[in-house]
C-alpha positions, 0 to 999 in steps of 0.5 A: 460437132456431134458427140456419142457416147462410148458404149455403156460408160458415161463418157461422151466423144466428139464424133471424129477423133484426132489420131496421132501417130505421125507426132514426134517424127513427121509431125514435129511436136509443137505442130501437134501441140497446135492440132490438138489446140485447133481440134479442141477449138472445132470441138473434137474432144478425143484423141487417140495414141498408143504406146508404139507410136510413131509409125511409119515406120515404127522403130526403137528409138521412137517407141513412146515418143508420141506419147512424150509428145502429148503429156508435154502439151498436157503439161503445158496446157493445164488442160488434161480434163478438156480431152478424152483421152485414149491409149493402147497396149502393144501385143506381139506384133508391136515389133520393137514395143517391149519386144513384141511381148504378148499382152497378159496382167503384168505386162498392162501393168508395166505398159500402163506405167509406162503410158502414164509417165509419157502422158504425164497424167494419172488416168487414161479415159480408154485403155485399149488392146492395140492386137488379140494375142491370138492373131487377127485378120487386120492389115490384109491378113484376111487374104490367107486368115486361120483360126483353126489352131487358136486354142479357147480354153487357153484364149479364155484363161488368157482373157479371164487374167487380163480383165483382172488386171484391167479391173485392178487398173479401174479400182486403182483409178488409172484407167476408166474404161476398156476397149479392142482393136483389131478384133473379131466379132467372135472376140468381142463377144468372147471379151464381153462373156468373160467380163460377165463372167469375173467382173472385169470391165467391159468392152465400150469400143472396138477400133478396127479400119473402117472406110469406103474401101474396107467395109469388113464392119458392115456385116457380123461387127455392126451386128455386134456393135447394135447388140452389144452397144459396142461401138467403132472408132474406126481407123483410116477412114481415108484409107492412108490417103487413098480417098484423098486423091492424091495418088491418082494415075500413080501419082507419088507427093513428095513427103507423102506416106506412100514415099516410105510405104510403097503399098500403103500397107497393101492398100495400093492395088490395080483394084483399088485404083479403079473404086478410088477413081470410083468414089472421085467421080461421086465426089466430083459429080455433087460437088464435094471434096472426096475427103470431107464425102469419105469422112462424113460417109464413116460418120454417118454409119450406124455404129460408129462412135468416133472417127479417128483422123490423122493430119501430118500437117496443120494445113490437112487438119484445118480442112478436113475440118472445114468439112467436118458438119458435112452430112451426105443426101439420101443420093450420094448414100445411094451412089456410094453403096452402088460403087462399093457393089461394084468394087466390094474388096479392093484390098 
């Protein structure tokens, strides 16, 4: 296992990053307990939660519970230092998390407080904003995206407040570091401007969805990434199981997400059939399982920090771990971009 630094902080993370957001209803707790012990015994020392966990869907009675989840293996274990560990706060599309409250200072304050009584810990090692208020283009948004009526002076006294409140979080020891999620390149760099600006804590990472279909990183976030030394902690880089093959030729696995998320969040599309087909047929011509290609491929790109993966059972997690020191040659590489040439947004 490989370990890279999270962006200007003295913090080192494993190169892939155990997600979380099955545990407490399709992972059952004590099978998540035992992921995290495994993972730790492969060397993956991140792992990523955020208080709206679970989803899939995301309901009220379950908000927080994967949370509970880990603090009771915390507990339990004794073995809080031996993971870092990373956390969100909701924004306005959380649904049910605090009613869809927008974030500003005294909602991170009372999400925190919330956080850190499910984790039952004193610190979280990155403490992140799950969505700019200001809207995004994550999740298939991008199609019909428009920042024309964003509002800068309101966004930057928006951000000005909250690093204020994340810095009151850092002196107080209750967070150690700050990063985004679902964020712009134009945001990351209006984050990072305000932090210099009233001395709140700056932007280490930014968690966007990243894989071998959904490149969006490649162009003005990896710019950001190598000037700024903000990294990615790219999420779905299975693509919900797409890159898996599992869903090939319409195929629907009995217990899978697609047999309570008909699209996969808009994932499952006539033209991202035909580049997973794609990417298989790579896979399948050097010999390589799709899932370990899929991961070492994110693992591989220049600005990422950590790759975040999620197994609902221990028998996916051990072998997406069985691959985990897989580096693809100069030929697949090649192979790959060619694919991705070919079919550049399949959704």
């Amino acid at each position: 296992m490989q370990y890279n630094t999270l962006g200007q902080s003295d913090i080192l993370v494993s190169e892939l990053c155990l997600g979380s957001m099955t545990w407490g209803t399709h992972t059952p707790e004590a099978d998540a307990h035992l992921q995290i012990e495994t993972a730790l015994a492969h060397g993956i020392t991140m792992v990523d939660t955020a208080e709206m966990y679970p989803v899939a869907p995301v309901l009220a009675e379950t908000v927080g519970m994967t949370e509970t989840v880990i603090g009771n293996w915390i507990e339990k274990s004794g073995r809080r230092n031996d993971i870092v560990l990373a956390s969100k706060i909701c924004g306005p599309n959380g649904g049910h998390t605090r009613d869809g409250e927008a974030i500003s200072a005294d909602a991170i304050r009372r999400a925190l407080d919330g956080s850190l009584k499910r984790l039952k810990t004193d610190v979280i090692d990155l403490y992140q904003l799950h969505w700019p208020n200001r809207g995004s283009y994550a999740f298939r948004q991008n199609w019909t995206y428009d920042p024309s009526g964003q509002n800068r002076a309101e966004t930057r006294a928006h951000m000005e407040d909250v690093l204020g409140a994340l810095q009151r979080e850092v002196d107080a020891g209750r967070i150690r570091q700050f990063g985004l999620s679902n964020e712009s390149a134009w945001g990351t760099m209006a984050w990072l401007a305000a932090a210099d600006a009233v001395g709140g804590p700056r932007v280490q990472s930014i968690q966007n969805e990243y894989s071998l279909l959904y490149r969006l990183y490649d162009t003005d976030m990896a710019e950001v990434s190598a000037n700024e030394q903000v990294g990615l902690l790219a999420y779905s880089p299975l693509a919900a199981g797409l890159l898996t093959g599992k869903y090939r030729n319409g195929a629907i696995p009995e217990g899978s997400r697609a047999t309570f998320a008909d699209t996969l969040g808009g994932r499952m599309t006539p033209r991202s059939d035909a580049a997973v087909a794609a990417y298989l047929t790579i896979a399948e011509r050097h010999g390589l399982d799709p899932i370990h290609m899929a991961l070492a491929f994110c693992k591989a790109r220049p600005f990422m920090t950590s790759v975040i993966f999620g197994a609902t059972t221990q028998a996916q997690l051990e072998h997406i771990l069985a691959g985990a020191d897989l580096i693809l040659s100069d030929d697949v590489l090649t192979d790959l971009n060619t694919a991705h040439r070919d079919h550049p947004m399949p959704y």
